[in-house]
N, C-alpha and C positions, 0 to 999 in steps of 0.2 A: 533406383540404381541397381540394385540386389537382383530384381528382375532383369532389367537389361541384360548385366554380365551372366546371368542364366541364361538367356535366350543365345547370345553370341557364342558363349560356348558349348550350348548343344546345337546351335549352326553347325560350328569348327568340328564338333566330335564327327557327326552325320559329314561332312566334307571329306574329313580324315577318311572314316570310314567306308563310303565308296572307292578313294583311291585304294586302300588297303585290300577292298574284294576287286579291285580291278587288278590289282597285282597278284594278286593270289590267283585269280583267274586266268590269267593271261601267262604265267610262270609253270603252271599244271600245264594248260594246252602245248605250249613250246616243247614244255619236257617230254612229251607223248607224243607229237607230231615228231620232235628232230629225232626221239629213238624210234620210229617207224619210219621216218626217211632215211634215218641212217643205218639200217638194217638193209632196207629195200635196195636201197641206194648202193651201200655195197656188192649187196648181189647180183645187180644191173650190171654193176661195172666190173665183176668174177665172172659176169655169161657172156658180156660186149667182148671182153678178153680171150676169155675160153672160144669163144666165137672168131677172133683173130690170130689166135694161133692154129687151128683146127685149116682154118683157109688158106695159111703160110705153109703148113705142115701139108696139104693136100687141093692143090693148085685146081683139080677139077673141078669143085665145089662152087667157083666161078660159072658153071654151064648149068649148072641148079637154079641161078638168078631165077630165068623165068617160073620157074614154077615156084619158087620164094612168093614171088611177085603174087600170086595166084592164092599158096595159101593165109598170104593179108589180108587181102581182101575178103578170101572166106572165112577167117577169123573174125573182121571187123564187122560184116555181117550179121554173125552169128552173134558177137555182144552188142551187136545194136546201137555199134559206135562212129557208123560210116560219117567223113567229114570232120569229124572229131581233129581239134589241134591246138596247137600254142594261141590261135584268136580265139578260141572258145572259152582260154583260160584266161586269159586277159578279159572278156568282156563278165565273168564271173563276178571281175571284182569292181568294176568299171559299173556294169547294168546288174548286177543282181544275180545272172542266171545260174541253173546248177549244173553240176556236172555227174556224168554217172559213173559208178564204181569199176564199174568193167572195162572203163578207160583206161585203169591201171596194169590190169593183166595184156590189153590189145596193146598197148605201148611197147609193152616190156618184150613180149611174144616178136612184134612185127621189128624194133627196132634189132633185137637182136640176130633172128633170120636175116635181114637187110645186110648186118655185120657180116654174116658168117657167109655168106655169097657173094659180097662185093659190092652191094651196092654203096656208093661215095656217100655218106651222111654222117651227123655227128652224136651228139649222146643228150649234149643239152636239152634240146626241144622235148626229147622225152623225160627229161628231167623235171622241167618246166608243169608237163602236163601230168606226171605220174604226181609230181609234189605238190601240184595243185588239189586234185585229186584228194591226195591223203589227207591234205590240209583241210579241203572244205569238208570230209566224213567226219576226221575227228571234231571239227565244230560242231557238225548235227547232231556227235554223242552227246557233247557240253550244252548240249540244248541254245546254243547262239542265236540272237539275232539277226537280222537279214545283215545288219553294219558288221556285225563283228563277223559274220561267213567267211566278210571281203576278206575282211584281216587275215581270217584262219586260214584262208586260199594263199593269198601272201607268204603266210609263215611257211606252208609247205613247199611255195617255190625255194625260198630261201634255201631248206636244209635240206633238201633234196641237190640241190644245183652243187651244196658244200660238200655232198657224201661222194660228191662227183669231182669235184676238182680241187676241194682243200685249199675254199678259198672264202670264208666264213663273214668277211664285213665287206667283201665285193657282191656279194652274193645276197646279202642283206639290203643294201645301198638299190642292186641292182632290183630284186623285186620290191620294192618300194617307189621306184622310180618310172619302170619300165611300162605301168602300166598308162599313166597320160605325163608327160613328159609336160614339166612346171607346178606339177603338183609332189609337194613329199609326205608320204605317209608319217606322219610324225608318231601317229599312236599306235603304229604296225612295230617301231623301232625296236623297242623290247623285246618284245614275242618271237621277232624274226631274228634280232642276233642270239637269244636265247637257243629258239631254234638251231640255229646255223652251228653255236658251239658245241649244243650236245651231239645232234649227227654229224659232225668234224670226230668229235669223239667215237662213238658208236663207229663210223665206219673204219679208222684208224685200227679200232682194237679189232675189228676183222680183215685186215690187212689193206686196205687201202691205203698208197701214198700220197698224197698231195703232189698236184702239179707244180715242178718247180723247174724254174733252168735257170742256168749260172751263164749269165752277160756281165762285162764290163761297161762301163760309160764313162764317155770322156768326160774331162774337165768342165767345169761351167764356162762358157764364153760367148760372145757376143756373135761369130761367125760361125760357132756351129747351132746356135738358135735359130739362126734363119735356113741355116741347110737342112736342120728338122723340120723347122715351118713349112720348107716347101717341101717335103719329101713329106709331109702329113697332105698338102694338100692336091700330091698326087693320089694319095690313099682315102681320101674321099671322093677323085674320079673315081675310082676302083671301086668303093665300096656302094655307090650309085649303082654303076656296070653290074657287079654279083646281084646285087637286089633288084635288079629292073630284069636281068637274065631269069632269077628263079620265077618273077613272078610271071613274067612273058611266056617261059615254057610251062607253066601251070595253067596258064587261059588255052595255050596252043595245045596243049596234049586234051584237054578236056573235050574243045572244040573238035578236033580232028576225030580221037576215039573218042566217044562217050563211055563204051562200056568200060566198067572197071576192070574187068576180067582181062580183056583186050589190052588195056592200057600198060594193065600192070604186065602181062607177057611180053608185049611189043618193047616197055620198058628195058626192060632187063636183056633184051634181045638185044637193044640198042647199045647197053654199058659194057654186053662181051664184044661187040663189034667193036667200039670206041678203043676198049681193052688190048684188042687185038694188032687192031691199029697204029698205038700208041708204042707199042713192044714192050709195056713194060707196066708193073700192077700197084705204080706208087699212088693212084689216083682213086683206088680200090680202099673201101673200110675208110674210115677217118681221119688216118696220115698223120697220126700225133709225133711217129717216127722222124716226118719229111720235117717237120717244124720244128723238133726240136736238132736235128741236122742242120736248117737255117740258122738258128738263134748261137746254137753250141758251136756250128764247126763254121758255120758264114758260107754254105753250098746249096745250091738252087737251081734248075735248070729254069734259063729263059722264059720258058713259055710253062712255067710248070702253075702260076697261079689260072691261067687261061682255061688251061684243062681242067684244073679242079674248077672251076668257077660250070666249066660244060658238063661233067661227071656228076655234077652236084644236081645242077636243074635238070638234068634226064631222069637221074634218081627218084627225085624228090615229086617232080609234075606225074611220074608215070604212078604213083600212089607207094613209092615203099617207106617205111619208118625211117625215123633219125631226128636229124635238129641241123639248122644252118649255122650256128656259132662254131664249133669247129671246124667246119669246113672255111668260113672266114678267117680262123686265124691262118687255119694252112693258106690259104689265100694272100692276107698277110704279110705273115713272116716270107713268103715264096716272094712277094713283090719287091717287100722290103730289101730282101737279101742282094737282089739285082739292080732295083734302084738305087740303094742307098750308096756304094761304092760310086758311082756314077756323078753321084751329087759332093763325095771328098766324104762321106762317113764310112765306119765298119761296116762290116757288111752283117756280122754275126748282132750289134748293135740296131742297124735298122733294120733287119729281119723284127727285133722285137719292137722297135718303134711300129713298123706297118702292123705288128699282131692287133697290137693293140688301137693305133688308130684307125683300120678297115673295121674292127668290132664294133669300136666306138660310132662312126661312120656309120654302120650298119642298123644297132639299135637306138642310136639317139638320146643315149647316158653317157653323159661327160665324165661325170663321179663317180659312178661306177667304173668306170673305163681307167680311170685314173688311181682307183685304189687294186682292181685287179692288176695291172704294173707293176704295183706296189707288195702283193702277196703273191706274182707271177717269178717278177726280175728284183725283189730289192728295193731300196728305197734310193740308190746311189743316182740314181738318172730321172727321180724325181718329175725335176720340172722342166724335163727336155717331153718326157710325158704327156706333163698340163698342159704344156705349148701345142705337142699333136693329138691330144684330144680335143683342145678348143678350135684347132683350127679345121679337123675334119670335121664337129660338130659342126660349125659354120656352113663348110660350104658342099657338106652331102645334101644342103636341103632337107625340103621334106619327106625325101628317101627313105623305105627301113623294110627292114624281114616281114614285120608286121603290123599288117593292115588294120587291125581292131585299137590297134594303139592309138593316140591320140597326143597332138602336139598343141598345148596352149594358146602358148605364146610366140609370137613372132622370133624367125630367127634374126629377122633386120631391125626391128623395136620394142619397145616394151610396150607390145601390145596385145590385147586377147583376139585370139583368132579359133582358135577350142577346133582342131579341124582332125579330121584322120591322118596316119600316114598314106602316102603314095596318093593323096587327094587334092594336093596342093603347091602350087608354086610360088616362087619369091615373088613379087606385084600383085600378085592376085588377089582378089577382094575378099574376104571370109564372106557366110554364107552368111545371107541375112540372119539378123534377131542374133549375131554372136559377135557384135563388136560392142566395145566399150567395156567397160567394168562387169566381173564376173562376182555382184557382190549378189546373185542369187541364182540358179540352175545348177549343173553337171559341179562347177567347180568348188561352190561353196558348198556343198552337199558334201565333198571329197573333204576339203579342211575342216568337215566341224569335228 
């Protein structure tokens, strides 16, 4: 008997005792990946800035695009980063692969050039990649496993994305989520809000504000549930439309120029023409301005998600830096502001309902979608939120930014279909050997 309860409780001790190095382990890397993302992170967003006032303050800087364009490229070259993006980061933690360090310098360089000339992009996507980045080097210091890389790549999305928009459990949710949609990193959870609260912190204390805008929302009631519902599942056309546009003009630009050089001039050629045409430079840099103008004041022009949605995929196909999430929300909040009066809501209210359900729509995180709202507008409109996250999730299909991601499960059943984005329609068959129960491949590998 004496034996026994010895044996069982040096089981219990050694049990104890790896959760104990797993926490200790995983509380050290957070704490040194979120104060390098939120160092980094800040500074991104002190050059993105410096970058948009510099463009405001001297409106020429617009005729520099092309040769923006130009020195990207022979940056990206020169780190040996060409092709380099938000799918390389996602298949990091998905397949294993790694990423290179000079990723982080070509992001930060190309995204901010982009800024400072006008090219229409947002901050995210290089958020994404630089925090990736950092996440998977400082694993390599802690000497990780191939499993825990994944994780350490996560965690860096996480407090990178937070040092960027001060929004710390959307942004956790969100890389834990983003990378095959039905699976949740459950043992990322720590590491990544860890993460996300110290570079919240860190970049705070170098002046970064968190993204915030003051909306009201109406009362709960049963007829303006349904006016959300359908003004969500207008913003899931929409958010199909922006994501079939970037990817269309990224086949087509490639197709037409091959060279990069080419591409990236003719680009930039293309966004002062647009520019010019347009009369006006709301469509230029990120337009955090235009959105929080929808959200705060309820003002929008017509056709103003259109152009960004054009601005964006010229940008982005001709090779310059950025991210497509901000440009979705201005997207968004720009649809919203026009629809939503139209359907008997605020205007300043579904401006933030469309931010969030074009995003949501776009990357195919409901929970994330639904708690960025929530560290965006408030918790006051809740579950007018949940209603248009769930219902653009629904019916954007299997639409998204990106392509390396990967969707489970059926959005019509609860079924394994394990499939990419942008590979798949509703009826469609999954591709052999990936139906039925996923209690061995890709997905049980992901839960253990």
């Amino acid at each position: 008997m004496k034996e026994w309860i010895r044996r069982v409780v040096g089981a219990e001790k050694k049990h104890i005792g790896l959760y104990l190095q797993a926490l200790v382990k995983w509380l050290a890397l957070a704490a040194v990946t979120g104060g390098i993302c939120g160092a980094v992170g800040a500074a991104f967003h002190i050059g993105i800035h410096t970058a948009e006032v510099l463009r405001g303050t001297y409106p020429w800087l617009l005729w520099c695009l092309p040769l923006a364009g130009l020195l990207i490229v022979g940056f990206y070259k020169l780190t040996r980063t060409e092709g380099q993006g938000t799918n390389n980061v996602i298949d990091v933690v998905r397949l294993g692969k790694g990423l290179p360090l000079l990723l982080l310098p070509a992001i930060f360089v190309g995204t901010v050039l982009t800024h400072l000339c006008g090219g229409s992009a947002g901050r995210e996507g290089a958020a994404l990649q630089m925090g990736g980045t950092i996440g998977y080097h400082v694993g390599g210091v802690f000497r990780l496993d191939d499993r825990d890389m994944r994780t350490a790549t996560m965690v860096g999305m996480a407090a990178f994305f937070t040092a960027l928009f001060g929004t710390p459990l959307a942004a956790t949710v969100f890389a834990m989520m983003v990378i095959s949609i039905g699976v949740f990193y459950h043992a990322a959870f720590l590491p990544c809000l860890t993460a996300s609260l110290v570079a919240y912190g860190v970049s705070g204390l170098m002046g970064v504000a968190p993204t915030r805008f003051t909306v009201a929302a109406p009362d709960l009631d049963a007829v303006t549930l349904l006016k959300v519902a359908v003004l969500a599942a207008l913003c899931a056309v929409v958010s199909i439309l922006f994501c079939q546009t970037i990817h269309f003009a990224e086949r087509k630009m490639v197709k037409w120029i091959p060279n990069a050089w080419l591409r990236a001039a003719a680009g930039g050629l293309a966004v002062i023409a647009l520019t010019l045409l347009v009369g006006n430079r709301d469509y230029n840099g990120a337009g955090m301005d235009i959105v929080t103008r929808a959200v705060e004041e309820g003002q929008a022009h017509p056709a103003a998600f259109l152009l960004k949605i054009l601005f964006t995929a010229v940008t982005l196909s001709a090779g310059f830096k950025g991210g497509e999430v901000v440009p979705s929300f201005f997207v968004g909040a720009t649809f919203g502001c026009v629809a939503g009066p139209l359907l008997g809501l605020p205007a300043g209210f579904a401006a933030a309902l469309g931010l969030v359900a074009v995003f949501c729509g776009a990357v195919n995180c409901p929970v994330a979608s639904i708690l960025l709202s929530v560290e965006l507008f408030g918790d006051g409109g809740l579950l007018y939120f949940a209603v248009a996250c769930g219902v653009s999730y629904l019916l954007s299909g299997y639409s998204g930014l990106y392509s390396s991601q990967t969707i489970l499960y059926s959005k019509l059943k609860a079924q394994y279909i394990n499939v990419h984005t942008n590979a798949h329609h509703a009826g469609a068959l999954p591709e052999e050997g990936k139906t039925g129960s996923p209690s061995s491949g890709e997905e049980a590998s992901e839960n253990a």
